[in-house]
DSSP file (Angstrom, degrees, kcal/mol; ACC not computed):
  #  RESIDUE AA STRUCTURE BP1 BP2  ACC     N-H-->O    O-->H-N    N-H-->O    O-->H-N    TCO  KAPPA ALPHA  PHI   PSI    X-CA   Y-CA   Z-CA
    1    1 A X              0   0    0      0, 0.0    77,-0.0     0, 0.0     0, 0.0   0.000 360.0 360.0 360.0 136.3   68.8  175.6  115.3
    2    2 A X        -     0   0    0      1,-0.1    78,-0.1     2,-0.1    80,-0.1  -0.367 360.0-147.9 -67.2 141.0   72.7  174.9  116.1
    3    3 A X  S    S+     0   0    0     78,-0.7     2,-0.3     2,-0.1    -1,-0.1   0.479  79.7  36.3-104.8   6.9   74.5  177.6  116.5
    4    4 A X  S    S-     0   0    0      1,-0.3    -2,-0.1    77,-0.2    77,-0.1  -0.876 100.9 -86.0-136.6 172.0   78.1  176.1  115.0
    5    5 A X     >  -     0   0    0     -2,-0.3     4,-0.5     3,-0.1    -1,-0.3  -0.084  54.3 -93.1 -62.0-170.2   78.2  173.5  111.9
    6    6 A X  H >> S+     0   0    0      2,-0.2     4,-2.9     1,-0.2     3,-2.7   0.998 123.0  62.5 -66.1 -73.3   77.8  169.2  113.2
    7    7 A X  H >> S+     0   0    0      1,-0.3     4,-1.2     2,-0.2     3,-0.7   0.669 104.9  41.7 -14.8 -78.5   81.8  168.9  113.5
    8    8 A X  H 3> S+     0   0    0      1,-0.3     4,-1.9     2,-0.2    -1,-0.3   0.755 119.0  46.1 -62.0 -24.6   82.2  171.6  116.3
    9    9 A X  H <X S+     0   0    0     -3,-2.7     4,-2.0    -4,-0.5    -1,-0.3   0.948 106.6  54.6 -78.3 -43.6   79.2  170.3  118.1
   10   10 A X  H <X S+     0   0    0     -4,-2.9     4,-1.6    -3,-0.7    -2,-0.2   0.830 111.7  46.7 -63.0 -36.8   80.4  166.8  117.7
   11   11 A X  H  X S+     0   0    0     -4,-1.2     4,-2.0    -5,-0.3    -2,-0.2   0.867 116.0  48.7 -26.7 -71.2   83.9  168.3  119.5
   12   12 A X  H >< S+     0   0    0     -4,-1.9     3,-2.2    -5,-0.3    -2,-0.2   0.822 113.0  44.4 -55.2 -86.4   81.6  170.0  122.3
   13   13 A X  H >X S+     0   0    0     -4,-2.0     4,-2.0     1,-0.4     3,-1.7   0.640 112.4  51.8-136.5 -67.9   79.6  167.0  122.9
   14   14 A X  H 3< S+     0   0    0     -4,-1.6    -1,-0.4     1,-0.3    -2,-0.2   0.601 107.8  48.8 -17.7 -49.3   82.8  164.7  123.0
   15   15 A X  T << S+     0   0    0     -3,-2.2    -1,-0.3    -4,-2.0    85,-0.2  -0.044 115.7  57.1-100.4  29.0   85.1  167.0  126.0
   16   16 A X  T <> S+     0   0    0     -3,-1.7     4,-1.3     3,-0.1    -2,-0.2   0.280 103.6  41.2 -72.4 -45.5   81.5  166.8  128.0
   17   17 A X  T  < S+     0   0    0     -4,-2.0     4,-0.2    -5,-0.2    -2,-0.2   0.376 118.4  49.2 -97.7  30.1   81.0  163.8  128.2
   18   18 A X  T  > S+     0   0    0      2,-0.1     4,-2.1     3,-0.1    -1,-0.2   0.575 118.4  46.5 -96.3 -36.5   85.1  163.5  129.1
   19   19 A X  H  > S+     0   0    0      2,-0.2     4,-2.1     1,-0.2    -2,-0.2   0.729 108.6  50.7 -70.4 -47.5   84.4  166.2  131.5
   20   20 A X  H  X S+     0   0    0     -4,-1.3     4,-2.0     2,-0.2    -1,-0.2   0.859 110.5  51.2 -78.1 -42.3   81.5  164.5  132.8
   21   21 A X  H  > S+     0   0    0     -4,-0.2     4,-3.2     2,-0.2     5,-0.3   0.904 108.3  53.6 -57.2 -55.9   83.5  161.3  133.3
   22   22 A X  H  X S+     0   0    0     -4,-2.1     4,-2.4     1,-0.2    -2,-0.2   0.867 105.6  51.7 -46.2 -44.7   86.0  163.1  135.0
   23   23 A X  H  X S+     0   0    0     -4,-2.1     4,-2.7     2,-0.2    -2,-0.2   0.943 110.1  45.1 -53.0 -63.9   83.7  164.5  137.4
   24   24 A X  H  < S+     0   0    0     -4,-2.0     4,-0.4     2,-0.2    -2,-0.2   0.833 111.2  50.2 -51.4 -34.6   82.1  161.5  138.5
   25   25 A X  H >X S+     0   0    0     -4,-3.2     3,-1.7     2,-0.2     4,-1.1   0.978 117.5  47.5 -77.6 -36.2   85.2  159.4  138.9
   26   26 A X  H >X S+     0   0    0     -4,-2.4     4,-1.6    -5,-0.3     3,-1.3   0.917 109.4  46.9 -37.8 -66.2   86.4  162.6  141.0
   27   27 A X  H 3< S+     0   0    0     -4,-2.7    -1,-0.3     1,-0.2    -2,-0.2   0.177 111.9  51.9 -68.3  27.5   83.5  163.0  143.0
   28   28 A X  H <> S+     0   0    0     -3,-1.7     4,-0.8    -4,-0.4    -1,-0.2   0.370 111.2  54.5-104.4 -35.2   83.6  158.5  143.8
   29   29 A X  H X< S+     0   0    0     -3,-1.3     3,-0.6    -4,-1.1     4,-0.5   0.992 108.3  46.9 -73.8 -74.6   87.3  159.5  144.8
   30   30 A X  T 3< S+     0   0    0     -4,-1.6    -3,-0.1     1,-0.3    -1,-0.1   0.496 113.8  44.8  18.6 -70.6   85.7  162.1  147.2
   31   31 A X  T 34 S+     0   0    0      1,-0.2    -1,-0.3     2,-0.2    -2,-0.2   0.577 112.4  52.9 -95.1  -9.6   83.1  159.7  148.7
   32   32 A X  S << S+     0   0    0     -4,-0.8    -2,-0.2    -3,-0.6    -1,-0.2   0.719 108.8  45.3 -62.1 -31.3   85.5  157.0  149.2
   33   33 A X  S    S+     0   0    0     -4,-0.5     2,-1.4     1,-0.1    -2,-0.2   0.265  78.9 116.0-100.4   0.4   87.8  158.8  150.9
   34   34 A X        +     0   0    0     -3,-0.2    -1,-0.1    -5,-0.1    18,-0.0  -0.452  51.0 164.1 -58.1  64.1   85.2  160.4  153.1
   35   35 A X        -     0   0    0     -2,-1.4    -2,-0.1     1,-0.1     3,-0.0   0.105  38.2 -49.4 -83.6-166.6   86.2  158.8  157.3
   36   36 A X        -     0   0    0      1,-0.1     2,-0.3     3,-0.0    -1,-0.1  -0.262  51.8-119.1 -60.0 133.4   85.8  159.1  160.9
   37   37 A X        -     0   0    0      2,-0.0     2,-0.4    -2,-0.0     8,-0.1  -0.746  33.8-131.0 -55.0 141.8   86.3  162.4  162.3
   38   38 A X        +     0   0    0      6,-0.3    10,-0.3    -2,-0.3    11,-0.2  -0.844  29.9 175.5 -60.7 136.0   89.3  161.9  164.8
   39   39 A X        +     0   0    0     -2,-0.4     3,-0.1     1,-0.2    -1,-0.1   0.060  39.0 124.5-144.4  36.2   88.7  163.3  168.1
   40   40 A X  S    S-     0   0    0      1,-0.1     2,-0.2     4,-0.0    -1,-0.2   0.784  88.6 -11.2 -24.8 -51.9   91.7  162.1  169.6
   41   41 A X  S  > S-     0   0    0      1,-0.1     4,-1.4    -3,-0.0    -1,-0.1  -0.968  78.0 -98.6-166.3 155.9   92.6  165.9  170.7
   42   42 A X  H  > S+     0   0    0     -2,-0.2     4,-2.3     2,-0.2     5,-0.2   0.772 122.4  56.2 -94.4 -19.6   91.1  169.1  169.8
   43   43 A X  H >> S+     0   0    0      1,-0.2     4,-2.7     2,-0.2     3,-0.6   0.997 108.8  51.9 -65.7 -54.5   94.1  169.7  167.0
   44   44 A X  H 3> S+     0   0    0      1,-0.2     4,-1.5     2,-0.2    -6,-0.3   0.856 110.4  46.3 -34.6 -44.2   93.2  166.4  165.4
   45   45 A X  H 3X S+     0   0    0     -4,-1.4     4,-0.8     2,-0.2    -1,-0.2   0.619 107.8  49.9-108.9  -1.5   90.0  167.2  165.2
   46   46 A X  H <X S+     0   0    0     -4,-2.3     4,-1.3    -3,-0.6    -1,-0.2   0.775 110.5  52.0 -55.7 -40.6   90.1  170.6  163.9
   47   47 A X  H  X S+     0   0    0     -4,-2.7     4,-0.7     2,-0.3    -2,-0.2   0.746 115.8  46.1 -82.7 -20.8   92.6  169.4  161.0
   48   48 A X  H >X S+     0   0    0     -4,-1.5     4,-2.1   -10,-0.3     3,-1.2   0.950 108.5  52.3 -81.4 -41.4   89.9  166.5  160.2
   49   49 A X  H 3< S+     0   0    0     -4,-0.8    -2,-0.3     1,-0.2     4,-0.2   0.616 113.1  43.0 -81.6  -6.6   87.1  168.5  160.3
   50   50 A X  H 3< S+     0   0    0     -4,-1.3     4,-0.4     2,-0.1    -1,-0.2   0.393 110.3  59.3 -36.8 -32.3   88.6  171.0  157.8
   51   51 A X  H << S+     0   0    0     -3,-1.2    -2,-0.2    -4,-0.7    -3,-0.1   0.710 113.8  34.2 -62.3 -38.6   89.7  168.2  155.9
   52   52 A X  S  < S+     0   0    0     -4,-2.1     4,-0.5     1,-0.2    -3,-0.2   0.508 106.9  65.7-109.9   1.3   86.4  167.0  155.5
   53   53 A X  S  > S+     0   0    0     -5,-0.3     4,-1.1    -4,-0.2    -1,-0.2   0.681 112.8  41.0 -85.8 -19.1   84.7  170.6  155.4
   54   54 A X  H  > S+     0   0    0     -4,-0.4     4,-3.5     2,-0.2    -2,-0.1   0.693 108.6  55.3 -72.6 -22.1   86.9  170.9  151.9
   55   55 A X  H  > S+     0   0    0      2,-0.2     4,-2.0     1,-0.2     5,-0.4   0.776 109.5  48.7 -88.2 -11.9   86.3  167.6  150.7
   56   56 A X  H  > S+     0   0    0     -4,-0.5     4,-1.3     2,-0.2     5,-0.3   0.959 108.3  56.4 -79.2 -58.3   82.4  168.4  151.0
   57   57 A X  H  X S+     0   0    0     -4,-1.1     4,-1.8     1,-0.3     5,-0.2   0.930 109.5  42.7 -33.9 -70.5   82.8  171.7  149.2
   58   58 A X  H  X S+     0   0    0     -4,-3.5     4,-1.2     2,-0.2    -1,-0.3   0.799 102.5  60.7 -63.2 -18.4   84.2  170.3  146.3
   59   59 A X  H >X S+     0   0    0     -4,-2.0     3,-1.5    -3,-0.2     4,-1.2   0.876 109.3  57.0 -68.1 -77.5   81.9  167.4  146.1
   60   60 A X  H 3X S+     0   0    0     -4,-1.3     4,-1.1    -5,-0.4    -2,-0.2   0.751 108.7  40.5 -15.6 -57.2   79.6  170.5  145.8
   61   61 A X  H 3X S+     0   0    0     -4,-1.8     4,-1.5    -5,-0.3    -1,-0.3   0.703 111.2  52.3 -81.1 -19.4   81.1  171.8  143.2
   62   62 A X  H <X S+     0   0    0     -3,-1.5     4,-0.9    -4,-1.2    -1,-0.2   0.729 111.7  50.1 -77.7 -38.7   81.7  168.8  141.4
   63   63 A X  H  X S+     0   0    0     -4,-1.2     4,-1.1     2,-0.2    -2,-0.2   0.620 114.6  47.1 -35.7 -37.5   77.9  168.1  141.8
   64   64 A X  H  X S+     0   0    0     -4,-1.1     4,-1.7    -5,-0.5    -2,-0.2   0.850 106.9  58.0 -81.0 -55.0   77.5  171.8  140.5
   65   65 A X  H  X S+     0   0    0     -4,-1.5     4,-2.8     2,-0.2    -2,-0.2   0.693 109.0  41.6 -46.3 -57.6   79.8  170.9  138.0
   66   66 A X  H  X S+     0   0    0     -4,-0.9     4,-0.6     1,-0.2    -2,-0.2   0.965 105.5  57.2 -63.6 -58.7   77.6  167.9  136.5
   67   67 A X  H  X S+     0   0    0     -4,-1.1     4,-1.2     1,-0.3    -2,-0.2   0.761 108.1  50.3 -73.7 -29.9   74.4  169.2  136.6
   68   68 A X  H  X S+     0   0    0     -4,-1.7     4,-2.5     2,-0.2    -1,-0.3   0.998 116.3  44.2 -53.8 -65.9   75.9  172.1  134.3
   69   69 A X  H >< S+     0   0    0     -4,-2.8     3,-4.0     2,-0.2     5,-0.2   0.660 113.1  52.3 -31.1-102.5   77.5  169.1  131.8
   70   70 A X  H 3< S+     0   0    0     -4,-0.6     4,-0.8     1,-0.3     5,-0.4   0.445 114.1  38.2  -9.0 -94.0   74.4  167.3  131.9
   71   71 A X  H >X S+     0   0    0     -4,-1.2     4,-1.7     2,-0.2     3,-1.4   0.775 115.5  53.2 -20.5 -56.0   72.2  170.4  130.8
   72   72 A X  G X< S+     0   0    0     -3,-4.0     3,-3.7    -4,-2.5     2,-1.2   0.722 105.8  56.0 -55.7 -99.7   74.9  171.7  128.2
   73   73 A X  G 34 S+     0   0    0      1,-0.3    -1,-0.3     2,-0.2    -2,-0.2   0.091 108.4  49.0 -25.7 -22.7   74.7  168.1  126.8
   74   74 A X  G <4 S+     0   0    0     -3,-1.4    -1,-0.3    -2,-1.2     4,-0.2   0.478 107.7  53.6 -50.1 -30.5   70.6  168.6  126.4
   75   75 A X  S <<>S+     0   0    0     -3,-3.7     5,-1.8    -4,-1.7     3,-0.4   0.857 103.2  54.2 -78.4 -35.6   71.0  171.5  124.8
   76   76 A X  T   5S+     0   0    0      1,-0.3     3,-0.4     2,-0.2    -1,-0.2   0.754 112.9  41.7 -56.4 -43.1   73.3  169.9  122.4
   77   77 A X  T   5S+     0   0    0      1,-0.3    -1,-0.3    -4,-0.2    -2,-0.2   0.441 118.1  50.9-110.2   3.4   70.8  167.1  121.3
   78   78 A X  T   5S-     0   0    0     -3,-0.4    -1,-0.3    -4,-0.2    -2,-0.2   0.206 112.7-122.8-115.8  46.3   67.9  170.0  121.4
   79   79 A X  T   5S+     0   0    0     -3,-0.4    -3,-0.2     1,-0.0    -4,-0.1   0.241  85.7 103.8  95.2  15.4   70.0  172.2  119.2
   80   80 A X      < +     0   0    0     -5,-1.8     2,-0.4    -6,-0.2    -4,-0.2  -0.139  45.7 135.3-115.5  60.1   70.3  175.3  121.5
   81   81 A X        +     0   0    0     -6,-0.2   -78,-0.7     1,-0.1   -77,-0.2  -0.896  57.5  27.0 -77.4  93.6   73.7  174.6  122.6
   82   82 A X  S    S+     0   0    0     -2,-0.4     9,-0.2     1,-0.4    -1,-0.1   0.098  83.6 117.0 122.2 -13.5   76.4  177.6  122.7
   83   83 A X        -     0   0    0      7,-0.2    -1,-0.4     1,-0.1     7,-0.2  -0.338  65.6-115.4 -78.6 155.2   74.2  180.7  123.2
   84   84 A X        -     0   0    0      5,-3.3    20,-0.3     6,-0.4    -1,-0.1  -0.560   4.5-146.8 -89.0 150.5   74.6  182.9  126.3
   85   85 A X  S    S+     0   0    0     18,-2.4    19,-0.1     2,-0.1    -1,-0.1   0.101 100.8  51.5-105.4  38.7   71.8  183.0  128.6
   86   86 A X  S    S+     0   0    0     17,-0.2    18,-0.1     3,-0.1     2,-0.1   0.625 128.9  16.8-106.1 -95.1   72.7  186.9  129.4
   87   87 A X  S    S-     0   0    0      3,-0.1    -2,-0.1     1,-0.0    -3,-0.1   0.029  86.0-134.7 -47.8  -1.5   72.9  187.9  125.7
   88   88 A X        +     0   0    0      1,-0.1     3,-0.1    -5,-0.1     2,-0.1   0.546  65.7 109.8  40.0   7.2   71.4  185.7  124.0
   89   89 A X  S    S-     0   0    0      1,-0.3    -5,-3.3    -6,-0.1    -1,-0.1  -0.317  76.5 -66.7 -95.1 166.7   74.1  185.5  121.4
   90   90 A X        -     0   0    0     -7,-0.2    -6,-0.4    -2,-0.1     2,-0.3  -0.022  48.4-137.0 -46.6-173.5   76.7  182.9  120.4
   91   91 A X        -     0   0    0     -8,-0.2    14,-0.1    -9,-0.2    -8,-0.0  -0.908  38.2 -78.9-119.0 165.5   79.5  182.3  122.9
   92   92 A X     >  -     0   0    0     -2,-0.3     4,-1.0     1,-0.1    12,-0.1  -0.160  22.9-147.3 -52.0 144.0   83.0  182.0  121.9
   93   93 A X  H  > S+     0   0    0      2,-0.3     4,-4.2     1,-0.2     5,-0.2   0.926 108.4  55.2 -81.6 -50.9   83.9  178.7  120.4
   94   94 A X  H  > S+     0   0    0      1,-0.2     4,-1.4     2,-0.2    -1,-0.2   0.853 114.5  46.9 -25.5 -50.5   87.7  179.4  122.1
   95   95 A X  H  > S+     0   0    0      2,-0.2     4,-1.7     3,-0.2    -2,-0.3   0.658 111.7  51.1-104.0 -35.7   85.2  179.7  125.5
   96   96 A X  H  < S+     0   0    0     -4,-1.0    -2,-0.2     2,-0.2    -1,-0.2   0.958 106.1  48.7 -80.1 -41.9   83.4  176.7  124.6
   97   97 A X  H  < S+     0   0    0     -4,-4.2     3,-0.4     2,-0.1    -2,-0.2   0.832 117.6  46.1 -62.3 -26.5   86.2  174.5  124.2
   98   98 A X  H  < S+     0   0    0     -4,-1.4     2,-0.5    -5,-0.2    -3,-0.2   0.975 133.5  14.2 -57.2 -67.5   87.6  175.9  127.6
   99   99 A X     <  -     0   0    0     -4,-1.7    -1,-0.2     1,-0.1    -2,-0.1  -0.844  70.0-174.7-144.0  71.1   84.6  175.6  129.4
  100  100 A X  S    S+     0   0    0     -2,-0.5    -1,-0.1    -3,-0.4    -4,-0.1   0.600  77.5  55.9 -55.8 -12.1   82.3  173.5  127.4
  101  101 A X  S    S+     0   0    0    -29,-0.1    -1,-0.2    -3,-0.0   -19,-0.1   0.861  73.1 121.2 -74.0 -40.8   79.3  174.1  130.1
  102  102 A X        -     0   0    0     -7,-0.1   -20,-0.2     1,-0.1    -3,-0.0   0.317  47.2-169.2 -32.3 132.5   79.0  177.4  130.2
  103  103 A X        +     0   0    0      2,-0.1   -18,-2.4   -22,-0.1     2,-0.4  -0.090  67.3  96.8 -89.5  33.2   76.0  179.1  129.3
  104  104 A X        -     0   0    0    -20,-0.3     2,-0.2   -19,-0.1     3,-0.1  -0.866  58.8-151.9-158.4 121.8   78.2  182.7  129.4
  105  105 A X     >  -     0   0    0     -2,-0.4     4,-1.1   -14,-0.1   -14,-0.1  -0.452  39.2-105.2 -77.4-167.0   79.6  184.3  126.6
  106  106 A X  H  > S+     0   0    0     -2,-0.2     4,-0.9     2,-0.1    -1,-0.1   0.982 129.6  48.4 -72.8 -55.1   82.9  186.5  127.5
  107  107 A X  H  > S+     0   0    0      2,-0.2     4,-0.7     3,-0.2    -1,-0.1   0.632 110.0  44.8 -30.2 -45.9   80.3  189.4  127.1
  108  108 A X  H >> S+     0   0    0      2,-0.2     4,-1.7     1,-0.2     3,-0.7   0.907 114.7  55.5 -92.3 -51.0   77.1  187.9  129.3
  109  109 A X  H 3X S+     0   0    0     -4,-1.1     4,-1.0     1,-0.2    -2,-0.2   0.718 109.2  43.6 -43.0 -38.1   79.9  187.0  132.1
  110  110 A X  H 3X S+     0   0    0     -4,-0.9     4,-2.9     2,-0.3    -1,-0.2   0.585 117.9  43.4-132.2 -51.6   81.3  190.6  132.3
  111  111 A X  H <X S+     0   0    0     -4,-0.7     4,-4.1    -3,-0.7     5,-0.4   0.940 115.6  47.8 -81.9 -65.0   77.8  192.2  132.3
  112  112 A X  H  X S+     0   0    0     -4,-1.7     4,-1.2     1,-0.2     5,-0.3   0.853 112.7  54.9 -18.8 -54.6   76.5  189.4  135.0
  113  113 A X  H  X S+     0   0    0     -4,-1.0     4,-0.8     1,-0.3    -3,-0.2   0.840 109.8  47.6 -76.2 -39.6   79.9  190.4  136.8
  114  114 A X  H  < S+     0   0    0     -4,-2.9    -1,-0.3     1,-0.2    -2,-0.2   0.778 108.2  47.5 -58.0 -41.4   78.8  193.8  136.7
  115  115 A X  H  < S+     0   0    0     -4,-4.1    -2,-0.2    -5,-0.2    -1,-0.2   0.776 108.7  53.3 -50.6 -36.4   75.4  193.6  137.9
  116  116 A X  H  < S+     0   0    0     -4,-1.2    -2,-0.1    -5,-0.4    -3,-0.1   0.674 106.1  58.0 -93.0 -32.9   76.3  191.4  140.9
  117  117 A X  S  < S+     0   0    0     -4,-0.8    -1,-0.2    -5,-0.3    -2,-0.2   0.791 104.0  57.1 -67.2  -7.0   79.1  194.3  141.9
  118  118 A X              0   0    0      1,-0.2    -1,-0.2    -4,-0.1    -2,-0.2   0.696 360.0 360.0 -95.6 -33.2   76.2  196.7  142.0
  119  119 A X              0   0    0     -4,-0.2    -1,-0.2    -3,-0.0    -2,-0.1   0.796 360.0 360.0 -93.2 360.0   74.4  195.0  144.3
């Protein structure tokens, strides 16, 4: 069972797959724009290889990024879409429209946050 009426979902479902667009054309930007190290001189070839140690990160995270959409967007069409997986409860609808992947309420983030400081 959904946990907000069709309308909000239909909202959710909509800035995902906008989000999801966004991502992909980002990471395509990413992997176009990957080159040749230059190893012209060792300054060159720090500042490329730093250049391309960022661009790799964020394609990570943009990777990261998807596979979140993607999942939220499963969840959507098998109707357990907006609940935390800390709490099991809703998450904020405010917090969903921000961050329409999250699995987190404000609540399950904050206890996760705590946990992980512990260890």
């Amino acid at each position: 069972m959904h946990a907000y009426d069709l309308d909000f979902l239909e909202v959710c479902k909509e800035n995902l797959l906008q989000q999801r667009e966004e991502a992909l054309n980002a990471l395509k930007y990413l992997n176009s724009n990957l080159k040749e190290v230059q190893r012209d001189d060792s300054a060159g070839l720090a500042s490329s290889l730093q250049e391309e140690n960022y661009k790799l990160s964020r394609g990570r995270d943009l990777s990261l990024r998807l596979k979140k959409i993607d999942e939220a967007l499963a969840k959507i069409e098998q109707g357990e879409y907006g609940y935390c997986s800390v709490t099991e409860e809703p998450i904020e609808k405010a917090r969903l429209l921000a961050i329409p992947w999250t699995d987190l309420s404000l609540a399950g983030a904050e206890l996760l946050e705590r946990q992980q400081k512990k260890l």
